[in-house]
C-alpha positions in Angstrom: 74.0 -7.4 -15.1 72.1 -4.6 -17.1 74.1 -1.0 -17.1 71.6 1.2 -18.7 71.9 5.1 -18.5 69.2 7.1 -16.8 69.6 9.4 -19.8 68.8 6.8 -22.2 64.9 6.1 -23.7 65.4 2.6 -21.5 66.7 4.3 -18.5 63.6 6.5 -17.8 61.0 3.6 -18.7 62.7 1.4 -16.2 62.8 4.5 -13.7 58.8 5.3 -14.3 58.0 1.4 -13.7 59.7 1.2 -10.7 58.0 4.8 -9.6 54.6 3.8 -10.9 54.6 0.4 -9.1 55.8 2.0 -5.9 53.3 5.0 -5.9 50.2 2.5 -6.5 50.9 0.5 -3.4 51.5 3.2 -1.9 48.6 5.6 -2.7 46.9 2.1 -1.3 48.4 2.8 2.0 47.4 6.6 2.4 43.8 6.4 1.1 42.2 3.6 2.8 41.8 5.2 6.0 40.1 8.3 4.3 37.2 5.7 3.1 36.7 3.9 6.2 33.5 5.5 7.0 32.0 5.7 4.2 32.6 2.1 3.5 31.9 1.0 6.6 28.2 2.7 6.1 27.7 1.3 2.7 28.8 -2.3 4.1 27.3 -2.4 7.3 30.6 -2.6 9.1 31.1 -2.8 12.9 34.6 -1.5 14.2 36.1 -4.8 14.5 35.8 -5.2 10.6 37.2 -1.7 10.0 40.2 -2.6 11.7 39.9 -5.7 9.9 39.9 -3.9 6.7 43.0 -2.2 7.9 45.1 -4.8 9.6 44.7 -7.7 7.1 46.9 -5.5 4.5 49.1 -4.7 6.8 49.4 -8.5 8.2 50.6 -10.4 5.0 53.1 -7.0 4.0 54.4 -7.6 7.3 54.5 -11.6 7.5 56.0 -11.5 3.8 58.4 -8.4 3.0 61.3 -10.4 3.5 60.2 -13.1 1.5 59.5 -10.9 -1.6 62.8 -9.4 -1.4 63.9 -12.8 -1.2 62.7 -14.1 -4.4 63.9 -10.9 -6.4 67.0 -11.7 -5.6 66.3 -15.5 -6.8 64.3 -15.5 -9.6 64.7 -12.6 -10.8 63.6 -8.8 -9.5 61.8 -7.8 -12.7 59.6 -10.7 -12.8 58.6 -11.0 -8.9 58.0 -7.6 -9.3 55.7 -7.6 -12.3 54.1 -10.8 -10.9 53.6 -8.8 -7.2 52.1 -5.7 -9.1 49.2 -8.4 -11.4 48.5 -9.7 -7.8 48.3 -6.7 -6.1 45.7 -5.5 -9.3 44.0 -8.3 -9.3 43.7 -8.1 -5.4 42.1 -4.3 -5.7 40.1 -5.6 -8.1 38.5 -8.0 -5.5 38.6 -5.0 -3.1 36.7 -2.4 -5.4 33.8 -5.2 -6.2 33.6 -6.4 -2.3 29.8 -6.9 -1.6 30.2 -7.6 2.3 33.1 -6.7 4.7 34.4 -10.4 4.8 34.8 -10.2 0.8 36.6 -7.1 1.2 38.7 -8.3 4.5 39.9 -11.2 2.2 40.7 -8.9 -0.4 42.8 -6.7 1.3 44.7 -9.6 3.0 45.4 -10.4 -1.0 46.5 -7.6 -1.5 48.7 -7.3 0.7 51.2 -10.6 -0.6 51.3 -8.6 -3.9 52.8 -5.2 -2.0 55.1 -7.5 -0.2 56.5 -8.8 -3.8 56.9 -5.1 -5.3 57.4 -3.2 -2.8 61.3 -4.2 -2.3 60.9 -5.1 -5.9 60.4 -1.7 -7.0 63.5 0.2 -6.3 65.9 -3.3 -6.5 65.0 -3.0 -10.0 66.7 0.7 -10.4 69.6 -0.8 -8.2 70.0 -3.8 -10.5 69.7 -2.2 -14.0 70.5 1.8 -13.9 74.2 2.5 -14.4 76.5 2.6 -11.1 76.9 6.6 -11.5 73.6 7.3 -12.7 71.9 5.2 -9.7 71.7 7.9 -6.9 69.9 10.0 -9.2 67.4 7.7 -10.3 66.6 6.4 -6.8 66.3 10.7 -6.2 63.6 10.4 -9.1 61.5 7.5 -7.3 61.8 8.9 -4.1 60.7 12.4 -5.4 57.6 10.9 -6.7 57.1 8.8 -4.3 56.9 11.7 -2.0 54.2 13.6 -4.3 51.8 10.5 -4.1 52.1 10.3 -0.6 51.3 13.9 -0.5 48.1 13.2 -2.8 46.7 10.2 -1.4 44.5 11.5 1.4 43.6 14.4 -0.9 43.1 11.9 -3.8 41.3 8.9 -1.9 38.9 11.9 -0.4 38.0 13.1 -3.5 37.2 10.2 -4.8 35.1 9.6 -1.9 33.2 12.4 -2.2 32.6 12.6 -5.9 32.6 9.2 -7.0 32.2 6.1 -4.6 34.9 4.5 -1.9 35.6 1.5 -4.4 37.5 3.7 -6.7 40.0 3.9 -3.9 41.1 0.3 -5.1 39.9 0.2 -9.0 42.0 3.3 -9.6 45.0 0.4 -9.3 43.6 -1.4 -12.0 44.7 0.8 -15.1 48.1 2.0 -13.2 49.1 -2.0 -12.7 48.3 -2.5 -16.3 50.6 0.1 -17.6 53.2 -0.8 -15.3 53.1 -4.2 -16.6 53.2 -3.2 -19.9 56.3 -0.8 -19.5 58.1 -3.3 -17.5 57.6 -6.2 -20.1 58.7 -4.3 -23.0 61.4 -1.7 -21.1 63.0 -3.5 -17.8 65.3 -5.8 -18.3 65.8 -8.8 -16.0 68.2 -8.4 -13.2 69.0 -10.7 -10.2 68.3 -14.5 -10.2 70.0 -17.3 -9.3 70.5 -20.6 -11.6 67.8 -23.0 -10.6 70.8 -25.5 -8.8 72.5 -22.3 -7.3 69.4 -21.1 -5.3 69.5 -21.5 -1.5 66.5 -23.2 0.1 63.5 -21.1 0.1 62.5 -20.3 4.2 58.8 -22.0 3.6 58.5 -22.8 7.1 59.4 -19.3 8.6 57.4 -17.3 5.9 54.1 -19.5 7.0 55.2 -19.5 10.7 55.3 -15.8 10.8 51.7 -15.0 8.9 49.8 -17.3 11.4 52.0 -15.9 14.4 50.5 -12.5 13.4 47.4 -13.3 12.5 47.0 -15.3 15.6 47.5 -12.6 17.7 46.2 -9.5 15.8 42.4 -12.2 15.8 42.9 -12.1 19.3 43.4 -8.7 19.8 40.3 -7.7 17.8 38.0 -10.3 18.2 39.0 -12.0 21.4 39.6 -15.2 22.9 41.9 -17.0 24.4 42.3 -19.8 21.3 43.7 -17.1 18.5 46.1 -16.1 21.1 47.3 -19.3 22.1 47.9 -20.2 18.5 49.7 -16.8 17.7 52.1 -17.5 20.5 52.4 -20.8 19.4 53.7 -20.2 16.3 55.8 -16.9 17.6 57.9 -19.4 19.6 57.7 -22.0 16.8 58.7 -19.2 14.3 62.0 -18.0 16.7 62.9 -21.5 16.7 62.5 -22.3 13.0 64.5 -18.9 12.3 67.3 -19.8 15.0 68.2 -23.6 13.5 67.2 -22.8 10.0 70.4 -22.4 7.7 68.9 -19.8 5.2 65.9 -18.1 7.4 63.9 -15.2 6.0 64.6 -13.5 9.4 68.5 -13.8 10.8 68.2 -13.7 14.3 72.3 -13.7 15.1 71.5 -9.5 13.8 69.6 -8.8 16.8 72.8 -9.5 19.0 74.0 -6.2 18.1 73.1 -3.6 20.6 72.2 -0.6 18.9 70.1 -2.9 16.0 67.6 -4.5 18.6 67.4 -0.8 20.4 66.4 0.7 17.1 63.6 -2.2 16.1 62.3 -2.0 19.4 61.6 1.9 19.4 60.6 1.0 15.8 57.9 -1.1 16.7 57.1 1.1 19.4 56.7 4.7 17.3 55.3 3.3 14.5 52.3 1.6 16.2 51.7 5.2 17.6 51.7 6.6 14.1 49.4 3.8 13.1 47.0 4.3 15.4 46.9 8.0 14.8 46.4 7.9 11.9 43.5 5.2 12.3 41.8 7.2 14.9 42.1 10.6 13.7 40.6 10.1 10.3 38.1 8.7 11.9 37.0 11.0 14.6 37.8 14.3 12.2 34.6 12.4 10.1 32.2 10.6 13.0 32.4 13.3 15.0 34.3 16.9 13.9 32.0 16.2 10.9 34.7 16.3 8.3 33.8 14.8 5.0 36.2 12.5 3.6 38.1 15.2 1.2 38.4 17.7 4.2 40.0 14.4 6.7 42.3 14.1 3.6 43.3 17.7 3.5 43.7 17.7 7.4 46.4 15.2 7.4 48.3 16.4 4.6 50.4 19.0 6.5 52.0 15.7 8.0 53.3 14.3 4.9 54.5 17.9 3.3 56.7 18.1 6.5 57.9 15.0 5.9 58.6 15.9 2.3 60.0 19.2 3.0 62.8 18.6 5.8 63.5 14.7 6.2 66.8 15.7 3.9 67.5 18.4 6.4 67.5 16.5 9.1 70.6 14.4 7.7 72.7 17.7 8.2 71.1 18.0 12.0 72.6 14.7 12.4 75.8 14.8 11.0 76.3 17.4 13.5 74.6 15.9 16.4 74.5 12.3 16.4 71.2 10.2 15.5 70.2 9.6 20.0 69.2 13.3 20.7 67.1 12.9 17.2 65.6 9.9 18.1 64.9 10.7 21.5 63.4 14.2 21.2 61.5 13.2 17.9 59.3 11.0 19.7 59.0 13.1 22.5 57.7 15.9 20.6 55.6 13.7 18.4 54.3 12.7 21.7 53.5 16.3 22.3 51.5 16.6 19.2 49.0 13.6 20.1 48.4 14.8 23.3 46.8 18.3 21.8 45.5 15.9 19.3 43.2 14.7 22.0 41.5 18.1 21.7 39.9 17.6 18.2 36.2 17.1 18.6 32.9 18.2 17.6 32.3 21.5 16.0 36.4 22.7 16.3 38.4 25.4 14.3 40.7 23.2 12.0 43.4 26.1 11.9 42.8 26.5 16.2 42.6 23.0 17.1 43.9 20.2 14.2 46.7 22.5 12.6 48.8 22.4 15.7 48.8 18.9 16.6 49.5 17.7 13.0 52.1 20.0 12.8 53.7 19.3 16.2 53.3 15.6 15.5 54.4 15.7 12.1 57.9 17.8 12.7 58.4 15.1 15.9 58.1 12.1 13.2 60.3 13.8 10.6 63.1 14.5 13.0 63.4 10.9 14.3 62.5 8.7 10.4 66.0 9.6 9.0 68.4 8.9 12.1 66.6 5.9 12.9 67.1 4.9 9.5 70.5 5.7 9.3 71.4 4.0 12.6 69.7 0.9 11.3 71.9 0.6 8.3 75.3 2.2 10.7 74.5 -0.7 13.0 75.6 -3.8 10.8 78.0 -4.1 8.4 77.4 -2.7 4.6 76.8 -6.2 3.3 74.0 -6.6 5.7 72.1 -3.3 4.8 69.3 -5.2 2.4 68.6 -7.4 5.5 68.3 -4.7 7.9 66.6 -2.8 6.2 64.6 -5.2 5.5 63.7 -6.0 9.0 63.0 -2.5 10.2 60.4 -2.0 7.4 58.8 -5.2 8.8 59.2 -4.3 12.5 57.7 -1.0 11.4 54.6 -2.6 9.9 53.7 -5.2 12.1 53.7 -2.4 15.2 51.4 -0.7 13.2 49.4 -3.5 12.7 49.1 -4.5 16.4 48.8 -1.3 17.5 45.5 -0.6 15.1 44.5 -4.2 16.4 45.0 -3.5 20.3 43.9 0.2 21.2 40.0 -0.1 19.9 39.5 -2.5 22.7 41.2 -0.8 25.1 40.1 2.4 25.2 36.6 0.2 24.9 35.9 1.0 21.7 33.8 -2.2 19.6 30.9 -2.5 17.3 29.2 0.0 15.7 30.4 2.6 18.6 32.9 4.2 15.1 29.3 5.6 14.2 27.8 7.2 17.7 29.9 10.5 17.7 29.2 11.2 21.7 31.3 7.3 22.2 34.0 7.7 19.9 35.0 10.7 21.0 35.8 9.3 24.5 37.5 6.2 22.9 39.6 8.7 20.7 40.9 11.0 23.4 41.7 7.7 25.3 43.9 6.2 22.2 45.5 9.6 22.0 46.8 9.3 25.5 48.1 5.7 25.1 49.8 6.7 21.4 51.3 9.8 23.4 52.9 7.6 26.3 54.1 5.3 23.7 55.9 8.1 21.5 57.1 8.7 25.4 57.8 5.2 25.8 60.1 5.0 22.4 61.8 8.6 23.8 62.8 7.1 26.4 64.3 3.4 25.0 66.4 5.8 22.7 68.1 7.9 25.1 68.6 5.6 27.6 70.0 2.5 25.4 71.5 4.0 22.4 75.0 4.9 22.7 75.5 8.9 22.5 77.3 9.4 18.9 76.4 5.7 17.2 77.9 6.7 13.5 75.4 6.7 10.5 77.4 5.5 7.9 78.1 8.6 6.4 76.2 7.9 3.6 72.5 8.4 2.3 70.4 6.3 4.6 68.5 3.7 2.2 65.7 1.9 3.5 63.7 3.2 6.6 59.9 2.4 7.1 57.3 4.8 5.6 55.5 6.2 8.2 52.0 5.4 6.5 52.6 2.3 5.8 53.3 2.0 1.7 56.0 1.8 0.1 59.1 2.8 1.2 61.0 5.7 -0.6 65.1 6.0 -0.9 66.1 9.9 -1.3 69.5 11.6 -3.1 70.3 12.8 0.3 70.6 12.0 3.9 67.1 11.4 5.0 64.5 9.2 3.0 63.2 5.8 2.4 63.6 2.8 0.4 63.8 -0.4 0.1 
């Protein structure tokens, strides 16, 4: 096993891989939304495809996080990570020269397989290679920057809509994945992987089972029909059964029959379908019908993810002194408090008199619940079981965003082309603000009525929660971040 000094030349080129890798896929996930109009306008989009757009990233990540962790820790994390950031260039690529929606759907559902291969990948490599005393620090460094490109990426992607053209929201990956490469080739050595005869079965079944089980049900949601849905729930039951009998699955189900774990995935998938959907529907309706342009949607968001840069560390000194359940119960509920004056953003409003508020409101609810959840993940199973949880809270995280951007269009009654008639989004948007506030609710109440009162966090740094818009996840030096 490499033990390489964060202080040496090597140390810092493996450290700005990792970071560069990471802040790609996630710049991906914070400057996509920006762009949906504009692309949707230039491609002749209807709703459903926008979603589309969207969801089909989010569907392989979610299917296949756990297998990409998997196979850094079999063949080798360096090489499934280089291998996930080609794809995911390659994939962006496709993206940027899309000529019709269906091209670009495809693309995106690409794209996603190669951020389920680096995004674990990415900080396992600092774990496996930095020093033992010099790790925390370098895990502070990626997280650090991390946190600045999710910061920039609604400021960056609008920008770039406004100046240049919506496909350099996924060629900008290009040149990024092709240094990364290139540093980790000639700077990161290999860590992890097994000999060929010592590797454990690969979970083939259970990592196809789970991408048709989602995309089964996420085509039903959005397109309809009772077919899609049937064979989603097919292959839900066939995946839980696969996972239960299977002697190395990709998903341990024997985890969920702790208590406090299935609570915590279960608000999980609850709060972070909210935030998914808020995030859909807002950029949207600060552009079709508050008459943003693309750079001013970015700006408007970005108080969110400065709160969450500023004070997620603070909140691990809040907990220590009050237990993670009045955090994760009064997060949501205040979170819910900031989409419900959300629902007052329409046409011709005061940003500072009518946006400000709720993304602030919304955005300090968020950042109070992200690290106690996170922490009571990790507190909830034993320390040689934190990969795994982790694991499966940044997938429980992502596939309630994805259903949750699949589900509300159609039932608040939004389809088609209604994205581009202002006077019909805007009643479809107030609508999906309601439902994402009585979820937040919903996940208020689930924590303070199932958690125990003082569940310990570990004491430690929490490691791996979720990111909140959907990239990469991000581990900080102190109580309160995200990795992987």
């Amino acid at each position: 096993m490499p033990d390489i000094a964060l202080r040496s030349a090597q140390g810092r080129w493996v450290v700005l891989a990792a970071t560069l890798g990471s802040a790609m896929a996630l710049l991906d996930g914070t400057v996509v939304n920006v762009a949906l109009r504009p692309l949707g306008e230039d491609l002749g989009a209807a709703l459903a495809d926008l979603q589309w757009v969207v969801n089909a990233y989010m569907l392989t990540l979610a299917s296949l996080i756990l297998v990409g962790g998997s196979l850094g820790d079999r063949l080798g994390r360096r090489r499934v990570f280089l291998v996930g950031v080609a794809w995911f260039a390659a994939a962006s690529l496709a993206c940027g020269l899309a000529q019709s929606t269906g091209q670009l759907i495809v693309a995106r559902g690409v794209q996603g397989v190669g951020g389920a291969l680096l995004t674990p990948g990415s900080l396992a490599m600092i774990q496996g290679t930095i020093a033992v005393h010099d790790r925390a620090r370098a895990i502070g460094v990626w997280s650090a920057w991390s946190g600045v490109a999710a910061a920039v990426g609604p400021l960056l992607g609008g920008w770039i809509v406004d100046t240049i053209t919506w496909r350099w929201v996924f060629l900008i990956n290009v040149p990024v994945a092709a240094v990364v490469v290139v540093l980790g080739l000639r700077h990161v050595p290999e860590s992890g992987g097994l000999p060929r005869a010592a590797r454990p079965p690969f979970d083939v079944g259970g990592a196809a089972l789970a991408v048709v089980a989602l995309g089964g049900i996420t085509y039903a949601l959005i397109q309809g029909g009772w077919v899609p849905a049937g064979v989603g729930g097919a292959a839900l039951a066939a995946f839980l059964a696969v996972e239960h009998r299977g002697r190395n699955p990709m998903l341990p189900l024997h985890l969920f029959a702790d208590r406090t774990f299935s609570v915590v995935n279960l608000m999980t998938f609850v709060v972070y379908g909210a935030l998914g959907a808020v995030m859909f529907f807002l950029v949207l309706q600060l552009q079709v019908v508050g008459g943003f342009t693309p750079l001013q949607a970015g700006l408007a968001t970005l108080p969110f993810t400065v709160l969450m840069l500023a004070f997620s560390p603070r909140v691990g000194a809040l907990m220590a002194r009050t237990g993670p359940r009045p955090l994760l119960a009064g997060g949501p509920a205040l979170a819910a408090a900031g989409a419900a004056l959300l629902t007052g953003v329409s046409g011709g409003v005061s940003y500072a008199a009518d946006v400000l508020p709720g993304v602030v409101v919304f955005g300090v609810g968020i950042t109070l619940m992200v690290t106690p959840l996170t922490a009571t993940v990790l507190a909830a199973l034993p320390d040689a079981q934190a990969g795994i949880a982790s694991g499966v809270n940044n997938a429980v995280a992502r596939a309630g965003s994805l259903l949750a951007v699949a589900a509300l269009p159609a039932v608040v009654g939004l389809s088609g082309a209604d994205y581009a008639d202002p006077a019909v989004f805007d009643g479809g948007y107030r609508a999906a603000m309601w439902w994402c506030a009585a979820l937040l609710l919903a996940g208020a109440v689930v924590a303070g009525a199932l958690l125990p009162s003082r569940r310990a966090a570990g004491g430690g740094a929490p490691r791996t929660p979720p990111r909140p818009d959907g990239g990469a996840p991000r581990t900080p030096p102190r109580p309160g971040g995200r990795g992987t």
